[in-house]
N, C-alpha and C positions, 0 to 999 in steps of 0.2 A: 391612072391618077385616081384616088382614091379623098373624098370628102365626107367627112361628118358633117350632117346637116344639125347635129344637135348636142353643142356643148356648151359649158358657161367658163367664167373665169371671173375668180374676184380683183379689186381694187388690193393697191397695198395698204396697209392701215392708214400711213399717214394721209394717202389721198380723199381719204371718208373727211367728209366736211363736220366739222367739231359739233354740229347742231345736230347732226342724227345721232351721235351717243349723248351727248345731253338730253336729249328727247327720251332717248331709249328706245331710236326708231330702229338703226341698224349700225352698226360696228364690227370690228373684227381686234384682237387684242393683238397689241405689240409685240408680242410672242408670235404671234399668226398658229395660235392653236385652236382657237374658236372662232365660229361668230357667233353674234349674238342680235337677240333683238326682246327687247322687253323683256320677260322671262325664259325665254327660250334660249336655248344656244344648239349648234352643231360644233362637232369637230371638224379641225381642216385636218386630216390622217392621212390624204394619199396621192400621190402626184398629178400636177397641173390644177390645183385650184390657183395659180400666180401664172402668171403669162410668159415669163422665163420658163419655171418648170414644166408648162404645158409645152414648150414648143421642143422639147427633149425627151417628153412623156408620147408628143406624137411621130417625132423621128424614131421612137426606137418601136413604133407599132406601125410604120410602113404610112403615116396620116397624112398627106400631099398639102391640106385645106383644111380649114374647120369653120362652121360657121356657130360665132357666140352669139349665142340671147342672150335675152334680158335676166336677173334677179329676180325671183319670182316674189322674196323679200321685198320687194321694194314694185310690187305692184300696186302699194299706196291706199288697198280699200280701207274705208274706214277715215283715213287721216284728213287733216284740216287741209284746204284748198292751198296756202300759200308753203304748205309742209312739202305737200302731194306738188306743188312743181318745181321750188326748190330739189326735190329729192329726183324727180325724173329728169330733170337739167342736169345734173349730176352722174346721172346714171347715164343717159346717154350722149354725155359729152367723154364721159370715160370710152365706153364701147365705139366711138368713131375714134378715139385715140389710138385705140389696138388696133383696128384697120387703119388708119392710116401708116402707124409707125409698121405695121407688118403686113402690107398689102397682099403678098404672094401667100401669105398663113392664114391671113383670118377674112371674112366677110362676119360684120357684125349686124345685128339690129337693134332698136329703139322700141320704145316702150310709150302709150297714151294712158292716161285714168279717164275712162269713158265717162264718169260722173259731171267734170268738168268739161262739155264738151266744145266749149270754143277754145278752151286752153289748149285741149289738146286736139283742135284741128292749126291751132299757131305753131302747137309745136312741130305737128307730123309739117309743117311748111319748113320750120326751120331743121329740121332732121333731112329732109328729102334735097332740098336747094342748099343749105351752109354746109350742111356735114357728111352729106353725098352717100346716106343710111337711105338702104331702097328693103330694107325688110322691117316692117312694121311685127312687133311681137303685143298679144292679146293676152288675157285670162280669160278663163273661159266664164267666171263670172264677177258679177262686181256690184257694188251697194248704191244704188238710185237717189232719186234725190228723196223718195219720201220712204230710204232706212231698207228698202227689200232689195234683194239678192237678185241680181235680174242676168239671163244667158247674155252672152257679149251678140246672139244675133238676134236680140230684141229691136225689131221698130227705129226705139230712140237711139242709136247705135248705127243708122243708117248712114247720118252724116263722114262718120270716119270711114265707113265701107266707101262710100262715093266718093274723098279725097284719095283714097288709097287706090280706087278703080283710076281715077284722073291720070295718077303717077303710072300707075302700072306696079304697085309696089309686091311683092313676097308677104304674106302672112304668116305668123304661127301662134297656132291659139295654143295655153298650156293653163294646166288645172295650179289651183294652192286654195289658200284660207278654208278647206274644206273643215277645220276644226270650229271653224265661227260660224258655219255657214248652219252643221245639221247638229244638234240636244243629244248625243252621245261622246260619251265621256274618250278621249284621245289614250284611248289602253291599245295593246297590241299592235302598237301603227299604224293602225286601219285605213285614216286618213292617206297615209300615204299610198297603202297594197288595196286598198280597195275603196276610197271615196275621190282620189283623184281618178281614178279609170272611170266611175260613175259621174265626173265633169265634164269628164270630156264625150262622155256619151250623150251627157246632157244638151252639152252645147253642140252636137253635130247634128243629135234630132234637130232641133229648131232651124239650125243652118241650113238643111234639107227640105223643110217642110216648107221654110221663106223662099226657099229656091234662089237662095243668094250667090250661089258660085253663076247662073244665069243673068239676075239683076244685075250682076258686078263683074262682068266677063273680064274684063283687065285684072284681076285678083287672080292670085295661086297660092292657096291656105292649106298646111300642115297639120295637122292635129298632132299632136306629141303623144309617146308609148304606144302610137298605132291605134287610138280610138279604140283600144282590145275591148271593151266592154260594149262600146258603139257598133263595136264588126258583131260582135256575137249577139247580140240584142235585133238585126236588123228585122229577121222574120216575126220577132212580135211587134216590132212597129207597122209592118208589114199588113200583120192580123187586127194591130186595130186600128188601121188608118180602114181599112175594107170594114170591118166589124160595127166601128161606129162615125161612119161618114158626117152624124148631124154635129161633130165637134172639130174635125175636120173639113167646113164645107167652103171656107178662104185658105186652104194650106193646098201645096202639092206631094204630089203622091212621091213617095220616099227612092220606090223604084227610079226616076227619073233621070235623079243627079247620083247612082251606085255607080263606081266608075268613073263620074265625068271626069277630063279633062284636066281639071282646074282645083283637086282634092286631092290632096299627096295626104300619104300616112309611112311614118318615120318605123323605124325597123325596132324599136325596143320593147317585143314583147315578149321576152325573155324564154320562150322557147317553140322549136320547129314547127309544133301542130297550131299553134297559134298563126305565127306566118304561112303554113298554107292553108288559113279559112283566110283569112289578108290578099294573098293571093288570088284565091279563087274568086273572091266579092268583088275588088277591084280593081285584080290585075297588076301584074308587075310594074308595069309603067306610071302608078301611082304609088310606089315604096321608096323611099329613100334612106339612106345609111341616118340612123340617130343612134349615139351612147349614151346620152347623159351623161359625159363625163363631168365634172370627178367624183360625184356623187356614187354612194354604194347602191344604190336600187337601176347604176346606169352600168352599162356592158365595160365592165374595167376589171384589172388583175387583181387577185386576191381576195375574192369574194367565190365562195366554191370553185364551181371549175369555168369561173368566166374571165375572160377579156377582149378586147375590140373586137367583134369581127366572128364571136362564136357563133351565135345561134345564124347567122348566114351562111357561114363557110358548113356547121353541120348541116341544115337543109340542103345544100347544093352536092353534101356528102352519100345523105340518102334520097336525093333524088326528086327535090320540093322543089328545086330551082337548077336550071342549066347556069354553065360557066359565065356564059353571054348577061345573063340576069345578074347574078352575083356583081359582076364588071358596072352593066348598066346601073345598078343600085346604089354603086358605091359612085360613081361620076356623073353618067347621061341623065338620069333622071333627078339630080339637085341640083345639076344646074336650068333643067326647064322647069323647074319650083322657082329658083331664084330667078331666073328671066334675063339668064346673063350669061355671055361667055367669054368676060373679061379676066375668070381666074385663069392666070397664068403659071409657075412654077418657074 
């Protein structure tokens, strides 16, 4: 059995509720060749951005499962409070649609705006108990209440850690807004190839230092693209948690939680020598199968020499990973992230 722990899938146009293209929050055109949001658009260019086409896009690449997040669009920073839960009721009344109507395909998750945070400790109730969504989806940062950009394991942020510890829920933190976030100009995609890897490095130092995978032992948190910048960056956190102890003397030591348990890192870091430092930091039994599909920067056809399953099946080629690992990657270990082994076929 083979599972993506990391895909998305949009809405059909007409199901976007008429107030977010009035807004110019988020849409997709009647055509279904773009989305769009305020000034920005994407193209929709390549199979399974729609729930029909994906579930035809994953039978012809051997896909048993798939597990959808959230819109990273529609992680709301910035927007007005009744915008921001309109827009996340929305989203994740869609995403428990697709699992239900296709339970053996899909496991989906839900989505909270940490800014609001009793709204969205109601809603992680009404996601967990109505809509039967056990994987909570994160950014890795988001806008406070007094305008700063603060890591999703900040402090005030606590409260959704310890309903999600209550449930037993699946986490996955993923990077976005990085163009609002840092004063350089969005040239060469940078944001994408290198300021979201720099979030998520972000957010895993503080995740480590709070020692939150320990406070929150019921949690099994994902970091998305593999933390690649997180895993590579470890020995100089390393050097200055020791180097300057007097700014670290309430945080724990980083070595602690490498490895532990309860920190899975998703397979998309687009190539072998990347996945074996992934490996050796922490171990097989914390990677799991991610693409990103349908997006071009996620493990899909026609994009150089990639599609589902490359950068795995080459390491296991030369010799990064045994057959056993490859297998475990792709099923044993997303489903003890997810904390479940009710996907059937």
């Amino acid at each position: 059995m083979r599972i993506n722990s990391h895909g998305h899938v949009l809405p059909e146009p007409h199901q976007i509720p008429s107030f977010l293209k009035e807004k110019k929050l988020f849409w997709i055109d009647d055509n279904k060749k773009f989305m769009r949001q305020g000034d920005w658009s994407r193209p929709i260019n390549s199979p399974g951005f729609f729930v029909k086409e994906k579930i035809q896009w994953m039978k012809e690449y051997n896909i048993d499962h798939a597990v959808m997040l959230c819109l990273s669009q529609l992680y709301c920073n910035g927007w007005k409070k009744q915008d921001c839960a309109d827009a996340i009721n929305f989203q994740n009344n869609f995403n428990a649609s697709i699992q239900k109507d296709y339970p053996k395909k899909f496991t989906c998750g839900f989505v909270v705006q940490p800014l609001f945070i009793d709204q969205a400790l109601k809603e992680i109730e009404r996601c967990v108990n109505d809509l039967e969504l056990k994987l909570l989806c994160l950014p890795t940062h988001y806008i406070n209440k007094d305008g700063l950009w603060h890591s999703i394991a900040e402090e005030e942020v606590d409260p959704i850690f310890e309903l999600a510890n209550k449930y037993g829920l699946a986490l996955q933190i993923h990077p976005y807004d990085g163009e609002k976030m840092i004063a350089l100009k969005n040239q060469y995609w940078r944001f994408h190839l290198v300021w979201m890897m720099a979030q998520c490095a972000d957010a895993l130092h503080l995740f480590t230092l709070r020692d939150l995978p320990n406070k929150f032992p019921n949690i099994r948190t994902s970091f998305a693209h593999g933390a690649m910048l997180g895993i590579a960056n470890y020995g100089r956190r390393i050097q200055g948690f020791d180097g300057r102890p007097d700014i670290f003397d309430e945080f724990e030591d980083p070595r602690k939680t490498l490895g532990h348990k309860n920190i899975y890192f998703d397979t998309l870091v687009h190539d072998s020598h990347t996945l074996d430092l992934l490996k050796k930091r922490v171990g097989v039994s914390q990677i799991i199968m991610g693409l990103d599909d349908p997006f071009p920067l996620g493990e899909i056809e026609g994009v150089g020499t990639s599609y589902p399953g490359r950068v795995l099946e080459y390491a296991r080629e030369v010799g990064i990973i045994t057959d056993q690992e490859e297998k475990d990657i792709w099923h044993k270990n997303v489903l003890a992230w997810l904390g479940n082994s009710h996907i059937s076929i």
